[in-house]
Backbone as JSON Lines, residues from 0, in Angstrom:
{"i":0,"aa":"X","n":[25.23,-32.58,36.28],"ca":[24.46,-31.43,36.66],"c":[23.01,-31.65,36.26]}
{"i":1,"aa":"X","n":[21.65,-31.48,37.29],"ca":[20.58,-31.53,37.09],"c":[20.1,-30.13,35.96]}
{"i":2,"aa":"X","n":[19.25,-30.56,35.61],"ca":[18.59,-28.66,34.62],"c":[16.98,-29.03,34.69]}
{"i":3,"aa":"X","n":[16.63,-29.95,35.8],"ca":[15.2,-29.22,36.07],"c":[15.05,-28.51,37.25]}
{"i":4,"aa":"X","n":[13.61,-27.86,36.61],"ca":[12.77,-26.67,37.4],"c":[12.54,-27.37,38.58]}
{"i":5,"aa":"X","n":[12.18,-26.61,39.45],"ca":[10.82,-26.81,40.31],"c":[9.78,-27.89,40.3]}
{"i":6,"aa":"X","n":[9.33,-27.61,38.6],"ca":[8.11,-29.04,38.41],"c":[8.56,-30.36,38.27]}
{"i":7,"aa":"X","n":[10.2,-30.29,38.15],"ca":[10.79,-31.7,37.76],"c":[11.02,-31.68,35.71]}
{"i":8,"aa":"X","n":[10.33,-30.36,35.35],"ca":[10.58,-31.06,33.73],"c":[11.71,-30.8,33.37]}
{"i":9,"aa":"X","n":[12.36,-31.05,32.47],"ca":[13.66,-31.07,32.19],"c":[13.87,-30.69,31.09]}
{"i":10,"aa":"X","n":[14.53,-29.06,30.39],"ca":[14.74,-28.49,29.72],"c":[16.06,-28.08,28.82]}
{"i":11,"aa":"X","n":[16.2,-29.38,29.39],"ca":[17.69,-29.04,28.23],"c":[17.52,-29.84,26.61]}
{"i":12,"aa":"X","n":[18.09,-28.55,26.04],"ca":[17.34,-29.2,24.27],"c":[18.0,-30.63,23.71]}
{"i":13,"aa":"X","n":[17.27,-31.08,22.97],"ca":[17.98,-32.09,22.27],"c":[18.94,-32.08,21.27]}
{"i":14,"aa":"X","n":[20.08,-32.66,21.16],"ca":[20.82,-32.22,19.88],"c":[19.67,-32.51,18.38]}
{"i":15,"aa":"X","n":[20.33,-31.48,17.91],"ca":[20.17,-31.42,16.51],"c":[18.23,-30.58,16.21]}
{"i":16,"aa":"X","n":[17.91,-30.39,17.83],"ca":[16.61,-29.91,18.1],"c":[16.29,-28.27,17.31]}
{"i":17,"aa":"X","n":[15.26,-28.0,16.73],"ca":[15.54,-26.27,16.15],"c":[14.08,-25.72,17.26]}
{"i":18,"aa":"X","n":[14.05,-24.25,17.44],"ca":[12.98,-23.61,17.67],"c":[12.29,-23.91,16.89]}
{"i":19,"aa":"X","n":[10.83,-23.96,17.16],"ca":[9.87,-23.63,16.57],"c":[9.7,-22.44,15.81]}
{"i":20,"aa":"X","n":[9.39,-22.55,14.3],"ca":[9.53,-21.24,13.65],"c":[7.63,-21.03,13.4]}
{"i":21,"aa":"X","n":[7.56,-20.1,12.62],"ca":[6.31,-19.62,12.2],"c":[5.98,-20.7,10.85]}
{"i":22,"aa":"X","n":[4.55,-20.84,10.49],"ca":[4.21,-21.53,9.12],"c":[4.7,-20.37,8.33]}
{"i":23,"aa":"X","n":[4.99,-21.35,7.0],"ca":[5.33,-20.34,5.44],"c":[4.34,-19.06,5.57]}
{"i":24,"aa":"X","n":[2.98,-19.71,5.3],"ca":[1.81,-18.96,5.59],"c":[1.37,-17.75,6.07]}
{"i":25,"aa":"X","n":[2.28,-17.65,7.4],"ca":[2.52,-16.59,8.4],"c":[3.51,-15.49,7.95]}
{"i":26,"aa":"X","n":[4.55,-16.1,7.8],"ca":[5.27,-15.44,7.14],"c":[4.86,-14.52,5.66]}
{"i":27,"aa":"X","n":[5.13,-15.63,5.16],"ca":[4.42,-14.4,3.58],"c":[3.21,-13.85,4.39]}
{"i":28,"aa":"X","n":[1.96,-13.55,4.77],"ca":[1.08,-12.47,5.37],"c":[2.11,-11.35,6.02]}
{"i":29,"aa":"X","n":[3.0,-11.77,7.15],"ca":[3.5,-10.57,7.49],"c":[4.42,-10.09,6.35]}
{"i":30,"aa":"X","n":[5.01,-10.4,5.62],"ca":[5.92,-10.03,4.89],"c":[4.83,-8.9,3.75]}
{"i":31,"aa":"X","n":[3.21,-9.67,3.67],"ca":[2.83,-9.03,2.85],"c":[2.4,-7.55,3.13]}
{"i":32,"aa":"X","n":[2.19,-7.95,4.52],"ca":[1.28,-6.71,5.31],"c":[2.4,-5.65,5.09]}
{"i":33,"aa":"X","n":[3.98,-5.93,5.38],"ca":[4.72,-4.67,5.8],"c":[5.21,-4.09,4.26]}
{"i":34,"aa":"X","n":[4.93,-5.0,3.0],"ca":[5.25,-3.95,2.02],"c":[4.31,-2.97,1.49]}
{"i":35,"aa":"X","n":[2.87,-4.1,1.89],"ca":[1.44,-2.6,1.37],"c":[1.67,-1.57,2.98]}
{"i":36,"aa":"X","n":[2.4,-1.79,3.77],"ca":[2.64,-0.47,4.71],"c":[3.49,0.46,4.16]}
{"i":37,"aa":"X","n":[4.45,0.32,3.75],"ca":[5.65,0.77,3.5],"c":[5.48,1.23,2.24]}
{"i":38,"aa":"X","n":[4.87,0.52,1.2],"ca":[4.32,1.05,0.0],"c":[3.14,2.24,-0.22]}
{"i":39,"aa":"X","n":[2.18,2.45,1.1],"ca":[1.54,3.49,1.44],"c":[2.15,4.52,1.44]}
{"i":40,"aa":"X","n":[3.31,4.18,2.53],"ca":[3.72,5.75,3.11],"c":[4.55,5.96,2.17]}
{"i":41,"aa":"X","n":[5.16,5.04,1.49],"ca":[5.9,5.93,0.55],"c":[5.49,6.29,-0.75]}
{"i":42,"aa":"X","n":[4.4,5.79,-1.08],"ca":[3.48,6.55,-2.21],"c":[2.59,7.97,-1.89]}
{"i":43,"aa":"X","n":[2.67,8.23,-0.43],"ca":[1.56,8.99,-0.13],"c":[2.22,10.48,-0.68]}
{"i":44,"aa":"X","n":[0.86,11.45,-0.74],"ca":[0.95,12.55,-0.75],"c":[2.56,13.58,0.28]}
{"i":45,"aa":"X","n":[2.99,14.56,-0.4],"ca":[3.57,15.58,1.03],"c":[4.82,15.23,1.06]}
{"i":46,"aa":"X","n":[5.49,15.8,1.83],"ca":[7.21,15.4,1.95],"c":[7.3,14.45,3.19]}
{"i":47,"aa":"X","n":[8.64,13.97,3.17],"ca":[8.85,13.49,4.57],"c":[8.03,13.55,6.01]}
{"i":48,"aa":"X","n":[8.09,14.86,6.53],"ca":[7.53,15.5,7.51],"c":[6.01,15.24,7.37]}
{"i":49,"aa":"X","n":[5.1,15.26,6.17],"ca":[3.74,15.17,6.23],"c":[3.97,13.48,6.57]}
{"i":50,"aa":"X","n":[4.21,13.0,5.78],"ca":[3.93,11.32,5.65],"c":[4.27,10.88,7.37]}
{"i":51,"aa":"X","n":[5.1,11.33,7.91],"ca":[5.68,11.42,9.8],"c":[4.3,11.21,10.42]}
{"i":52,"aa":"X","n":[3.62,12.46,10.18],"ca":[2.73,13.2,10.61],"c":[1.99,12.04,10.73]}
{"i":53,"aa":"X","n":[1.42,11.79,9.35],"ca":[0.39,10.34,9.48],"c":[0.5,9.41,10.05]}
{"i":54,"aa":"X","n":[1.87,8.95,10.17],"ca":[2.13,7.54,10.36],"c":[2.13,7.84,12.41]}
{"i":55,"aa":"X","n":[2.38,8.78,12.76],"ca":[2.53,9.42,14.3],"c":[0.94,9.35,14.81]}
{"i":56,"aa":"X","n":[-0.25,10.08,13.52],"ca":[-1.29,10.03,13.95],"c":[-1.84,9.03,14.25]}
{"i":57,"aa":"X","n":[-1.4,7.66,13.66],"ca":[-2.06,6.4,13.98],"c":[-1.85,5.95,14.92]}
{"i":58,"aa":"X","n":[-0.92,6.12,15.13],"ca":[-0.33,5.8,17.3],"c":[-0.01,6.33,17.99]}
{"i":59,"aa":"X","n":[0.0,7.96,17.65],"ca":[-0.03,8.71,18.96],"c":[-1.14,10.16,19.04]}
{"i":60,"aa":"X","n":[-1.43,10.31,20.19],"ca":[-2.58,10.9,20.02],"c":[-2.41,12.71,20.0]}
{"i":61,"aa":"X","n":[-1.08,13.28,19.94],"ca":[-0.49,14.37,19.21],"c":[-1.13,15.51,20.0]}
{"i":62,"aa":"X","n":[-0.77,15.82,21.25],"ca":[-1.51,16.58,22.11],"c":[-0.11,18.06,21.97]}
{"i":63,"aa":"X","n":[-0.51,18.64,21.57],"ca":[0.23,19.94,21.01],"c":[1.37,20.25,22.46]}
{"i":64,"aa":"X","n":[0.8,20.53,23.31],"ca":[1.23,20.86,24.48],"c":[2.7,19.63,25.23]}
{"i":65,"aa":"X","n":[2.14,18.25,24.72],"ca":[2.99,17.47,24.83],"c":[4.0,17.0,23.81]}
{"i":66,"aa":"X","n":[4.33,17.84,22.67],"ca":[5.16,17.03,21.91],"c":[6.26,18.11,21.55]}
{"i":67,"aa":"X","n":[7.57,17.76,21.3],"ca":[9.0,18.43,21.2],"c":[8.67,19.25,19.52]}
{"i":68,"aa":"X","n":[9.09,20.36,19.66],"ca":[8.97,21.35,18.5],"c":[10.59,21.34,18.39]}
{"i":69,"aa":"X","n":[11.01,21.42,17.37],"ca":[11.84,21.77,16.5],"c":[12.1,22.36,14.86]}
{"i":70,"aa":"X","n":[12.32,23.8,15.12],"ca":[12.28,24.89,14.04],"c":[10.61,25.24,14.08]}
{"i":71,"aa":"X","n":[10.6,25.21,14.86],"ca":[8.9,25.57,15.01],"c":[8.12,24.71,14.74]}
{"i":72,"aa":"X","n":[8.61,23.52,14.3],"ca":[7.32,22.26,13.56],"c":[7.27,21.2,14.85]}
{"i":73,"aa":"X","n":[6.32,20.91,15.02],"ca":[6.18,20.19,16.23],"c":[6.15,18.82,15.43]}
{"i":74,"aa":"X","n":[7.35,17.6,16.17],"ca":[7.3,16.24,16.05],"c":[6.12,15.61,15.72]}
{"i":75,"aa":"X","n":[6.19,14.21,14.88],"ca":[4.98,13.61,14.71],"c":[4.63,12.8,16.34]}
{"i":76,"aa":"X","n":[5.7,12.54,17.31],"ca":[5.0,12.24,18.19],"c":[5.48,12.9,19.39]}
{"i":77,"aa":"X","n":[3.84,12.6,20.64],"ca":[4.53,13.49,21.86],"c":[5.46,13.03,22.51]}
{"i":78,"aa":"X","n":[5.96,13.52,23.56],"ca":[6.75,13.32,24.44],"c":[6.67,11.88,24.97]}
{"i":79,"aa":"X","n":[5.67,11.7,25.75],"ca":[4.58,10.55,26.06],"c":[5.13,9.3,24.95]}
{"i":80,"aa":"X","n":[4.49,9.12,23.88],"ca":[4.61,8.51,22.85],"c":[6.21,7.98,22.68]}
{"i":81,"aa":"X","n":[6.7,8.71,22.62],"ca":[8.51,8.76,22.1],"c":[9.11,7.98,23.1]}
{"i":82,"aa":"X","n":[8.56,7.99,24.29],"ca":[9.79,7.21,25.26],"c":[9.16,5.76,25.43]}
Protein backbone atom coordinates (compact mmCIF):
# COMPACT_ATOMS: atom_id res chain seq x y z
CA UNK A 1 0.00 0.00 0.00
CA UNK A 2 1.29 3.51 -1.14
CA UNK A 3 0.80 6.49 1.90
CA UNK A 4 1.83 9.36 -0.25
CA UNK A 5 0.02 12.62 -0.82
CA UNK A 6 -0.48 14.36 -3.83
CA UNK A 7 3.19 15.92 -3.56
CA UNK A 8 4.68 12.39 -3.59
CA UNK A 9 6.06 12.83 0.23
CA UNK A 10 5.65 10.01 2.15
CA UNK A 11 4.28 10.07 5.62
CA UNK A 12 4.33 7.15 7.27
CA UNK A 13 6.38 7.39 10.67
CA UNK A 14 9.41 5.63 11.37
CA UNK A 15 9.57 2.98 13.96
CA UNK A 16 10.68 3.90 17.17
CA UNK A 17 10.02 7.76 15.73
CA UNK A 18 8.33 10.21 18.79
CA UNK A 19 6.41 13.64 18.07
CA UNK A 20 8.05 16.46 18.48
CA UNK A 21 7.55 17.74 22.01
CA UNK A 22 8.05 21.34 23.39
CA UNK A 23 11.77 22.48 24.96
CA UNK A 24 12.06 21.94 28.93
CA UNK A 25 12.15 25.71 28.73
CA UNK A 26 8.68 26.03 27.34
CA UNK A 27 7.32 23.98 29.44
CA UNK A 28 8.40 25.17 32.89
CA UNK A 29 7.22 29.01 31.48
CA UNK A 30 3.84 27.57 30.83
CA UNK A 31 3.71 25.58 33.81
CA UNK A 32 4.93 28.80 35.48
CA UNK A 33 2.49 31.16 33.96
CA UNK A 34 -0.64 28.85 35.01
CA UNK A 35 0.30 28.65 38.77
CA UNK A 36 0.87 32.68 39.21
CA UNK A 37 -2.81 32.45 37.34
CA UNK A 38 -4.36 30.20 39.48
CA UNK A 39 -2.52 31.53 42.48
CA UNK A 40 -4.15 35.06 41.70
CA UNK A 41 -7.54 33.98 41.55
CA UNK A 42 -7.32 32.06 44.30
CA UNK A 43 -5.69 34.52 46.57
CA UNK A 44 -7.93 37.27 45.39
CA UNK A 45 -10.33 39.27 47.30
CA UNK A 46 -14.55 38.11 47.46
CA UNK A 47 -16.14 34.71 47.22
CA UNK A 48 -16.36 32.44 44.40
CA UNK A 49 -18.85 34.47 42.37
CA UNK A 50 -16.64 37.79 42.68
CA UNK A 51 -13.31 36.06 41.63
CA UNK A 52 -15.90 34.51 38.29
CA UNK A 53 -16.65 37.93 37.78
CA UNK A 54 -12.97 38.90 37.17
CA UNK A 55 -11.71 36.18 35.54
CA UNK A 56 -15.17 36.59 32.88
CA UNK A 57 -14.13 40.31 32.74
CA UNK A 58 -10.91 39.55 31.08
CA UNK A 59 -12.55 37.73 28.18
CA UNK A 60 -15.78 38.64 27.96
CA UNK A 61 -17.12 41.86 27.46
CA UNK A 62 -20.34 41.36 30.01
CA UNK A 63 -23.08 43.19 28.15
CA UNK A 64 -25.95 42.96 30.84
CA UNK A 65 -28.63 42.43 28.32
CA UNK A 66 -26.67 39.45 26.92
CA UNK A 67 -25.78 37.28 29.74
CA UNK A 68 -27.98 34.34 31.65
CA UNK A 69 -29.13 35.54 35.26
CA UNK A 70 -29.60 33.09 37.75
CA UNK A 71 -31.18 33.95 41.31
CA UNK A 72 -30.95 37.31 40.11
CA UNK A 73 -27.03 37.41 39.75
CA UNK A 74 -26.15 37.62 36.30
CA UNK A 75 -23.25 34.99 35.02
CA UNK A 76 -19.66 36.04 34.70
CA UNK A 77 -20.12 35.48 31.04
CA UNK A 78 -22.64 36.41 28.20
CA UNK A 79 -24.48 34.33 26.23
CA UNK A 80 -22.17 35.19 23.25
CA UNK A 81 -19.06 34.33 25.26
CA UNK A 82 -20.34 30.86 26.74
CA UNK A 83 -20.98 29.07 23.52
Amino acid sequence: MDTRTESGANHTPLPGAREPSWPRSQQLLVLISLLVIVGIIALAPGNLLDRADRVGYAVCHQILDRRYVIGGRPLPLCARCSG
